[in-house]
N, C-alpha and C positions, 0 to 999 in steps of 0.2 A: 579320630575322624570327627569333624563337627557334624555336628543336626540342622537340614536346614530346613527342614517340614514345617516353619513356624510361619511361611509368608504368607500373607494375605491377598487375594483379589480385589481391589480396593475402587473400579469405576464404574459406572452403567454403561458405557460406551466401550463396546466390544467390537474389535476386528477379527473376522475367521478369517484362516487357512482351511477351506473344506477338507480336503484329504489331510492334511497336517494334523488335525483337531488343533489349532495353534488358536490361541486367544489373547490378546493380548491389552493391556491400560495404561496406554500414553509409554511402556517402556517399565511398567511396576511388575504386580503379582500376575501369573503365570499360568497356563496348563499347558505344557509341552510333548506331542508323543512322541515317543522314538520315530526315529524314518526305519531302523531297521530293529525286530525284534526276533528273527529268528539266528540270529548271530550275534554275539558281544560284540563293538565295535566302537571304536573313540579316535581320537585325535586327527580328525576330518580335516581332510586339507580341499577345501573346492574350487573349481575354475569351470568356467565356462568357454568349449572347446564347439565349436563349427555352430553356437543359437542351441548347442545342449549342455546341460548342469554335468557335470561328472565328482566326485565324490572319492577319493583315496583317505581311508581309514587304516589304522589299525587293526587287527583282528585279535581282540580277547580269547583267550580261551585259559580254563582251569585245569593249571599242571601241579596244584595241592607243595606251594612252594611257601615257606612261611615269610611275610610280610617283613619287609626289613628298609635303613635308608639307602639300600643299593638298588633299592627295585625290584629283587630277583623273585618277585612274583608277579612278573610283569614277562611270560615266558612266549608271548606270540611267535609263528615260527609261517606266517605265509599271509600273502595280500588279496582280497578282493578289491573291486573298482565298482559303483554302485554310477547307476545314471538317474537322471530326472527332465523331463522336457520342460517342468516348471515348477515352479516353488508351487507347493500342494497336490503335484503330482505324482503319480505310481512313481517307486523306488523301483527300480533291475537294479538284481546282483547279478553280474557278467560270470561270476567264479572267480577260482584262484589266478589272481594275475602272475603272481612271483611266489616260488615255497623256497625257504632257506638251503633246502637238499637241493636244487640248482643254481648256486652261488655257490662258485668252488673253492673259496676263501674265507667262508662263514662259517659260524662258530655256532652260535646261539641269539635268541631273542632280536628281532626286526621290530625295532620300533616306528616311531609314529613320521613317515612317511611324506613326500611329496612328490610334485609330477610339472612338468612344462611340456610346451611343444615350439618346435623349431626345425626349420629347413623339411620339413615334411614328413617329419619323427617325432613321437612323441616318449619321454623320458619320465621316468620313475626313480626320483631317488630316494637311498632308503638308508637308516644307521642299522648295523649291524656288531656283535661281538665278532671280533676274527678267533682263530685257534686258537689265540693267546690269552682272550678275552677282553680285547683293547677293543671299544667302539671306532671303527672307521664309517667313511660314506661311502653308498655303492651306487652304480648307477647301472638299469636296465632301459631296453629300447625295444619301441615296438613301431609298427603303422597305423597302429588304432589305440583311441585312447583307452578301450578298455584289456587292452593285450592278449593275447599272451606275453610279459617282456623277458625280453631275453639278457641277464645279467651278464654285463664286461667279468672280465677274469681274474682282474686285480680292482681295489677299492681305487676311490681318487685320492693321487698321491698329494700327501701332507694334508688330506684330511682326518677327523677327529671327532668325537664326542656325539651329540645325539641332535634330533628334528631340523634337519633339511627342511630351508624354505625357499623356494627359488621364484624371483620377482623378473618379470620382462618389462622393462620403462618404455614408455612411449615412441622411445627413438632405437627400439629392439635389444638393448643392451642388457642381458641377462645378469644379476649377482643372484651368490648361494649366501641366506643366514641361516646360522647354525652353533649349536652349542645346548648345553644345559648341566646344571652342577649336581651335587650328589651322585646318585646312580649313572646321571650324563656323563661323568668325568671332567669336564671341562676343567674344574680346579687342577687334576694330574698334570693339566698343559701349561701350569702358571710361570713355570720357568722357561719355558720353551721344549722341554724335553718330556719325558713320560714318566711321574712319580706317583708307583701306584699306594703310597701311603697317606695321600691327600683324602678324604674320606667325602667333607662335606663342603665347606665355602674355602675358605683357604686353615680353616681350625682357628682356638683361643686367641686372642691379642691381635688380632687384623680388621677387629670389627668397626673400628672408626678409619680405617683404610677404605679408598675406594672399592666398591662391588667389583668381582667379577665380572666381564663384557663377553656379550656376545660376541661373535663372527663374524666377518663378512668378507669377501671376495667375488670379482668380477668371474663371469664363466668363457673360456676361451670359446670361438665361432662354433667347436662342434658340439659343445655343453656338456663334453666329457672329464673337464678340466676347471682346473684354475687358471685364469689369466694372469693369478699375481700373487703374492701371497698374500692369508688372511690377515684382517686389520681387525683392531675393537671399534665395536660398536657402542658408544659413547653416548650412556643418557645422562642430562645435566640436571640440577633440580630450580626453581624457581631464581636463584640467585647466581646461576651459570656453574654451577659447582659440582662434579661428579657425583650421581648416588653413593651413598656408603653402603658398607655390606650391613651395617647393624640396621639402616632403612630394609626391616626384608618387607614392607607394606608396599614399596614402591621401587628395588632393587630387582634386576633382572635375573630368573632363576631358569627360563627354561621356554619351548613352546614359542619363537619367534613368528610372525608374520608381517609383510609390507606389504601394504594398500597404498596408492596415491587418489588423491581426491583435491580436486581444484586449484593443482599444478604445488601440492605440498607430498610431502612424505611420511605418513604414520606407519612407525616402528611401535607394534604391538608383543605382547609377552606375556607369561604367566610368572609371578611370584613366588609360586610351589608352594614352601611349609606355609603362605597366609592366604594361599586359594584365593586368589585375585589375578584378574586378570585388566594389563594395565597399556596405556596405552603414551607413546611421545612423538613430536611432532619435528618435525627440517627441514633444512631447504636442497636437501641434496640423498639421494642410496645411503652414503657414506654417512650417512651422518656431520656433525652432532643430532641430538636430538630433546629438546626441552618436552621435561616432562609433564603430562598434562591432566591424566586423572585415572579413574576405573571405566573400565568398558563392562567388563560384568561381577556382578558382590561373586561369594563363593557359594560352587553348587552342591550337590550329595556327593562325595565320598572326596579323596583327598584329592586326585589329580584335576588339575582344569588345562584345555590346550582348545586353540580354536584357529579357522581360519574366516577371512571376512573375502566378500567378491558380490560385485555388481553386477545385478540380474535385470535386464528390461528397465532399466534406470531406475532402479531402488538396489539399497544395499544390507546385505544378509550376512550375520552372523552364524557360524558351522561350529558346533560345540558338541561336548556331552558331559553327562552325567552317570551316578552305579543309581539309578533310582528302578531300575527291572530286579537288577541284583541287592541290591545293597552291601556289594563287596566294590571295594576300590577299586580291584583289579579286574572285574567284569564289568565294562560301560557300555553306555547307549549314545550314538549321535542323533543328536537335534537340529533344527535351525528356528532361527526366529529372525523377523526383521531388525536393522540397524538402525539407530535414530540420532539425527546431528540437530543442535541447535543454526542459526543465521549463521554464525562465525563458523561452522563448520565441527564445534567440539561436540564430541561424542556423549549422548545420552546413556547414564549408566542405567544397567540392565539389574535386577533381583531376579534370579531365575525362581 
C-alpha cells in the first residue's frame, strides 16, 4: 500500500464546503471528511434523482479475511443508499437497500454498485459471486430511489465480471459499463468462455499486447437486459493505437464511469495496482475513446473507484479513501468538486 500523508495545502485562497469541512486550492492539497463515518463505505456511485443527491455505495465491513489479488477481503454482503439535498448538506442513511440473503442466486461479496431510473422505477445493479463463485450482474427494482429493492431471480443473462455503471444519453438510451481484472475476473472472459485459471491481466508474455477492455452494452426498454451483446470498450493512446496491458499507468483496470459534458463522452476508470484514476474522451457510448489524462493522483489505501455527476451546474467527483481505517478494505466516501480547463479537460485532483 502506498503513503499518501505527504501532500501539502499549498494556497491562501480557500473554498469551504461548510457541512463537508471540504477545502480546497485551485484543485491541489486537500482536507476531505468522510460524508459517512458511522459505516465503512466506498465506491459511490451518485446521481441526481427528482433535484435530490442520492448516493449507492458499497458497504465495508471486517470479515478478518487475509488480503490477497483476488479481493477476498473485500466480503461486503448488503447495500445502503445515502441521500443529500445538497453538496454540504446533512447525509440520510435510508438502511439496508438490498442484503445478499434475498438474492436467491447469490453466492458471496456485492460489490461496488449502481443504480438508474426509468419508466417510473428505479434499478439497482449490483455484481455479485453466484454458488459457483462466478461474478454475475444483478439487478433489483424499487419505487423509490432509496428502496427497499427487490432483486430479479436470475442475474442478467451473459453478464460477468464486476462495477456496473449505467449511463442514460440524452436521447434516453441506456448502456451498462462493466468489467474489472484480477479479483473482477474479466480476464476469465478473454476467450469468450469462463477460464477460472486466468488470475490477473491475461499473465507473462501479453504485456505488449493490447490491455484488456472494458464492457459495454445497450440496456433493452425494461433495463432488465441487454439489447445486444457486450462490446470492448476501446481506449486509444495519443497516436490512435490501443493501450497496452504493460501501460498499467493508463490501461483500464476496473471502476468504470460515463459523464457527457458539452455534447462529448468521457469514459472514466481506475488503473488499480497504480491507483490512478484516469479519464478518455469520444464522440459516441461506444466509443473509441482517446486517452487524455489523470482525474485524481492515488489516495490512502490500495483501491480508488469514483463516480462524477452534475449538481446545480457544477460538477462533483464521489470517491473514497481507507484514511478512518487505514485498512484497504475498510473506506470512507468523499466528494470534492470537479475542475475543467476552457477546452473542457479535466483538472487533475491530489487528494
Amino acid at each position: 500500500m502506498i503513503n499518501r500523508n505527504a501532500l501539502a495545502v499549498i494556497s491562501a485562497s480557500l473554498l469551504a464546503f461548510g457541512g463537508l469541512g471540504i477545502q480546497t486550492t485551485f484543485g491541489q492539497g486537500t482536507s476531505i471528511k468522510p460524508l459517512v463515518t458511522d459505516l465503512y463505505t466506498a465506491d459511490p456511485s451518485a446521481h441526481v434523482f427528482n433535484g435530490k443527491i442520492y448516493i449507492y455505495p458499497s458497504h465495508d465491513i471486517e470479515a478478518d479475511v487475509p488480503q490477497d489479488d483476488e479481493g477476498g477481503h473485500f466480503q461486503m454482503r448488503d447495500y445502503h443508499v445515502y441521500s443529500m439535498d445538497k453538496i454540504g448538506g446533512k447525509v440520510t442513511d435510508h438502511g439496508v437497500a438490498l442484503d445478499v440473503k434475498d438474492v436467491p442466486w447469490a453466492g458471496k461479496q456485492m460489490w461496488a454498485p449502481d443504480a438508474a431510473f426509468k419508466n417510473g422505477t428505479y434499478y439497482l445493479y449490483f455484481p455479485v459471486k453466484d454458488k459457483e463463485g462466478v461474478f454475475r450482474m444483478g439487478v433489483a427494482t424499487s419505487k423509490s430511489p432509496t428502496g427497499p429493492f427487490k432483486a430479479e431471480p436470475q442475474p442478467i443473462k451473459e453478464s460477468y465480471s464486476i462495477d456496473p455503471a449505467v449511463f442514460t444519453d440524452t436521447d434516453g438510451k441506456s448502456y451498462m459499463y462493466l468489467g474489472g481484472i484480477w479479483g473482477g475476473q474479466l480476464q476469465r472472459w478473454h476467450t469468450g468462455t469462463y477460464n477460472k485459471s486466468l488470475m490477473t491481466d491475461l499473465g507473462k508474455g501479453h504485456e505488449n499486447e493490447p490491455a484488456l477492455s472494458a464492457k459495454v452494452a445497450a440496456m433493452s426498454n425494461d433495463m432488465l437486459s441487454f439489447a445486444e451483446p457486450l462490446k470492448d470498450v476501446q481506449i486509444l493512446d495519443e497516436n490512435g493505437k490501443p493501450i497496452l496491458a504493460s501501460d498499467t499507468k493508463r490501461r483500464f483496470f476496473e471502476g468504470a464511469w460515463m459523464h457527457k459534458f458539452n455534447g462529448k463522452y468521457y469514459f472514466s476508470y481506475s488503473t488499480g495496482d497504480t491507483h490512478l484514476l484516469c479519464y478518455a474522451e469520444g464522440d459516441s457510448p461506444y466509443g473509441p475513446f482517446k486517452y487524455k489524462g489523470v482525474i485524481m493522483n492515488p489516495v490512502e489505501g490500495w483501491t480508488t473507484h469514483h463516480s462524477i455527476v452534475e449538481v446545480e451546474g457544477k460538477w462533483y467527483i464521489f470517491y473514497h479513501d481507507a484514511a478512518l481505517s487505514g485498512k484497504t478494505h475498510l473506506r470512507n466516501v468523499k466528494v470534492r468538486e470537479l475542475l475543467r480547463d476552457a477546452s473542457g479537460n479535466i483538472t487533475t485532483i491530489n487528494p
